[in-house]
C-alpha positions as CSV (number, residue, x, y, z in Angstrom):
1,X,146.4,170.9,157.4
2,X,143.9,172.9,158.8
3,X,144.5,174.8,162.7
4,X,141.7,173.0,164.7
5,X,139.2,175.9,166.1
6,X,139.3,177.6,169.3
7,X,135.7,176.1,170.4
8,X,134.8,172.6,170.9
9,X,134.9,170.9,167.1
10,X,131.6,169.9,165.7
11,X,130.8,166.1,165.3
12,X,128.3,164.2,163.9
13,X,127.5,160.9,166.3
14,X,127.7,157.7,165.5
15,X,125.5,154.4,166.3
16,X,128.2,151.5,167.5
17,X,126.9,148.6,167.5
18,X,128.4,145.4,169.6
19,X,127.0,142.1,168.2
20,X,128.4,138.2,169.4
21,X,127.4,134.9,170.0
22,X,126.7,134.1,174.4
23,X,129.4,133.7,176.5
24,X,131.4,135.5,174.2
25,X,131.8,138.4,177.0
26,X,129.9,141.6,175.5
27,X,127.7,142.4,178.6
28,X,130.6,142.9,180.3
29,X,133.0,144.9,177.2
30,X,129.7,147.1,176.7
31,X,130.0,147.7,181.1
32,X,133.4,148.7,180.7
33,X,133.6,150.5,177.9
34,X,130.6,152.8,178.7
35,X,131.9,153.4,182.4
36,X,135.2,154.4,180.9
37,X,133.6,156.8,178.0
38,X,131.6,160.0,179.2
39,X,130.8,160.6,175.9
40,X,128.9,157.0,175.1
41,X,125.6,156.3,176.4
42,X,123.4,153.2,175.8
43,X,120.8,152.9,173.4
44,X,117.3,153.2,175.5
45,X,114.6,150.1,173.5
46,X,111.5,150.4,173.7
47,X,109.3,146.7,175.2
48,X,106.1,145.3,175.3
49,X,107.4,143.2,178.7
50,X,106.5,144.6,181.7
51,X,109.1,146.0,184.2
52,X,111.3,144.1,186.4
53,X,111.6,145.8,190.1
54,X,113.3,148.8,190.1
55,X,113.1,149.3,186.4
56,X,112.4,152.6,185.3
57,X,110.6,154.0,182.1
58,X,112.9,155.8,179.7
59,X,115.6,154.9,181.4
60,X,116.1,151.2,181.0
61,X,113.2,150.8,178.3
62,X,110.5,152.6,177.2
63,X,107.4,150.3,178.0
64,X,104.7,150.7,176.0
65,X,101.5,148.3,175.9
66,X,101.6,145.6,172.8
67,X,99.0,147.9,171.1
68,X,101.4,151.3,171.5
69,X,104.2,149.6,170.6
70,X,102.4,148.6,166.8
71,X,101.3,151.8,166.2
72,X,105.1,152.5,166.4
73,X,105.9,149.8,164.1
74,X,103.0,151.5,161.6
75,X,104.2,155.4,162.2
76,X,107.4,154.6,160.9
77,X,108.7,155.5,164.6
78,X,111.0,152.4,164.9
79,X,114.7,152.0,163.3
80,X,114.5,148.2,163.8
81,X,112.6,145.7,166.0
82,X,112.2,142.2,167.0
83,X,110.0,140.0,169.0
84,X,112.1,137.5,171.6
85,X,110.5,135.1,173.7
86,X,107.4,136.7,173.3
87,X,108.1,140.4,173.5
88,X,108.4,142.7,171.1
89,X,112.0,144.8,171.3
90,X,113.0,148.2,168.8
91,X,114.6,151.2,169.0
92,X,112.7,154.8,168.9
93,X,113.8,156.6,165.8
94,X,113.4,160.0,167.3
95,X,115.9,159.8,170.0
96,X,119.1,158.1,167.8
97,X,118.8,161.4,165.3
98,X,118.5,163.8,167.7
99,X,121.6,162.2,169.9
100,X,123.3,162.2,165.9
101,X,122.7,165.5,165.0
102,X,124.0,166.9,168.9
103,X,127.7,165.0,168.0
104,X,126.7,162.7,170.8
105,X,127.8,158.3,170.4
106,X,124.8,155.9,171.0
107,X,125.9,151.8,172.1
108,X,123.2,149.5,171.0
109,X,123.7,145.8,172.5
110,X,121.7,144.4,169.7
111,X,121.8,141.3,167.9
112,X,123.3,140.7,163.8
113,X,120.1,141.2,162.6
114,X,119.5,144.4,164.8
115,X,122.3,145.4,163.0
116,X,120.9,144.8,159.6
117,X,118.2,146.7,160.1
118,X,119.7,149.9,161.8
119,X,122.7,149.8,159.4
120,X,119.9,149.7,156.3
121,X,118.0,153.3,158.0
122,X,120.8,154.6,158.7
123,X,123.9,153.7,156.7
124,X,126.3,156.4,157.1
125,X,126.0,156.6,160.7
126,X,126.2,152.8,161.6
127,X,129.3,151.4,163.1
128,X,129.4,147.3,163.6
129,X,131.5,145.4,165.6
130,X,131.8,141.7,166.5
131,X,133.1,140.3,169.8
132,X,134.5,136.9,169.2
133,X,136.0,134.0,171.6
134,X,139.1,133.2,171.3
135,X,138.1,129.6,170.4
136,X,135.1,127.1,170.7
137,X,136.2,124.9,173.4
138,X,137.2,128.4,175.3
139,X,133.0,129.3,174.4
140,X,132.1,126.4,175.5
141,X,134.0,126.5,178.7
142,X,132.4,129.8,179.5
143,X,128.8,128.3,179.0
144,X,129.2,125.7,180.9
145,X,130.9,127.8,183.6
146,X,126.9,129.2,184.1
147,X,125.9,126.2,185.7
148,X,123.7,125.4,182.5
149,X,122.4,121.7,182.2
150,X,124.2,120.0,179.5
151,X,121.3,120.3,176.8
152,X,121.1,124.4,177.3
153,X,124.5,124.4,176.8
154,X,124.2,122.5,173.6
155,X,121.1,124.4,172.7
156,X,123.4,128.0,173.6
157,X,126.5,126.8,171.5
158,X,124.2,125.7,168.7
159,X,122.9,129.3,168.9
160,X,126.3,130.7,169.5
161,X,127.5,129.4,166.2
162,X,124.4,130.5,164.0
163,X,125.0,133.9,165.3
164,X,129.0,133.5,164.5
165,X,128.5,133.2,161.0
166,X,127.5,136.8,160.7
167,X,130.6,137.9,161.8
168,X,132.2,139.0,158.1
169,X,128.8,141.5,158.1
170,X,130.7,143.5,160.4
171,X,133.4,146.3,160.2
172,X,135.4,144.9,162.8
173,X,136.3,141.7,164.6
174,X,137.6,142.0,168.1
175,X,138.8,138.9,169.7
176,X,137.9,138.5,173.6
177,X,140.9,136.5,174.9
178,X,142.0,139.1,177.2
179,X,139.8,141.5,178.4
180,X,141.7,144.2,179.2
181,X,143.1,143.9,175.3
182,X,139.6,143.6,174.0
183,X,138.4,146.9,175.9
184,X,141.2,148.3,173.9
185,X,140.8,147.4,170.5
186,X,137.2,148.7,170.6
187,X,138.3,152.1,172.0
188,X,140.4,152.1,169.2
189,X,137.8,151.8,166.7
190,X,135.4,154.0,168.3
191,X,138.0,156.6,168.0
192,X,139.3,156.0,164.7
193,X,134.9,156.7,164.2
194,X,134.8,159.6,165.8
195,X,138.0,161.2,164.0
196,X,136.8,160.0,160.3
197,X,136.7,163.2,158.3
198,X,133.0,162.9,156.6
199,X,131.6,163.4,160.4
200,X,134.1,166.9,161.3
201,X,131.0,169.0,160.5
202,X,133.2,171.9,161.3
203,X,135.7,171.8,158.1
204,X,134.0,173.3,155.2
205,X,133.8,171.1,151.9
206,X,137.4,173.0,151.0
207,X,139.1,171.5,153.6
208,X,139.3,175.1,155.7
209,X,137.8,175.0,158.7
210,X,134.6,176.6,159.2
211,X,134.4,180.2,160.6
């Protein structure tokens, strides 16, 4: 086994992506874990929708103009992208592979086919996990908990279980019964990331680390 160098070991990043069906609790998993993780940041999309106040550019979104935002589509510029309710949503290549190459962990909050897409350009550095309830009456206790009228909540769960049957194209499954126990399991796996061998770009292909 190899003594660990004096400086800082080199890392290559990795893309963890957080997928699940509404109400299953990953807006507020995604909050936690990246307040308890300096060394996690959250993918920056770029939008066609215009800002909400206080908003900033390149810091919440990147908002470019419908017409920008194809020409980013045709350059290649994009690792995947999707139109929802009317606006057009991706993620700027450029930014991911530098953050990649500097050893540094990008969140995306990004739906199952988000993941598709950014696991297919960039396979070796994708990381997929799915935040399940811990039942479907629990799910549908939770939507209705929003003060939805009984047909959005319908329409949601209906939604909730089209998106739940993605699930096995995902690494991992964490359950969200207890929060506190859900935060855990995904630091878990975000470490057991960051520690697998193939990204130590510090050991050299003999297994000695580099000098």
């Amino acid at each position: 086994m190899p003594d660990a160098p004096a400086a800082q070991p080199r890392r290559r990043g990795l893309c963890l992506v957080l997928a699940a069906p509404s109400g299953a609790g990953k807006t507020t998993l995604s909050r936690r874990l990246l307040a308890g993780d300096a060394g996690l940041s959250l993918s920056v999309s770029a939008t066609t929708r215009a800002p909400r106040p206080g908003e900033i550019d390149g810091v919440h979104y990147f908002f470019r103009t419908e017409a920008e935002f194809a020409a980013m589509v045709a350059a290649g510029d994009l690792l995947e992208w999707a139109t929802i309710f009317g606006h057009a949503y991706g993620t700027p290549r450029a930014p991911v592979r530098e953050a990649l190459a500097a050893g540094r962990d990008i969140l995306f909050d990004i739906d199952w086919q988000g993941f598709a897409a950014l696991r297919a350009a960039l396979p070796d550095d994708t990381l997929g996990v799915f935040i399940l309830p811990p039942s479907l009456d629990v799910l549908r206790a939770r939507l209705e908990g929003r003060g939805d009228t009984p047909a959005q909540v319908s329409s949601r769960l209906a939604g909730a279980l089209a998106d739940m049957a993605h699930w096995r194209d995902f690494d991992h499954v964490v359950v969200n019964d207890d929060l506190d126990q859900a935060l855990a399991g995904l630091a878990a796996i975000l470490l057991a990331a960051r520690t697998a061998t193939r990204r130590q770009l510090w050991l050299a292909p003999s297994g000695l680390p580099l000098s």
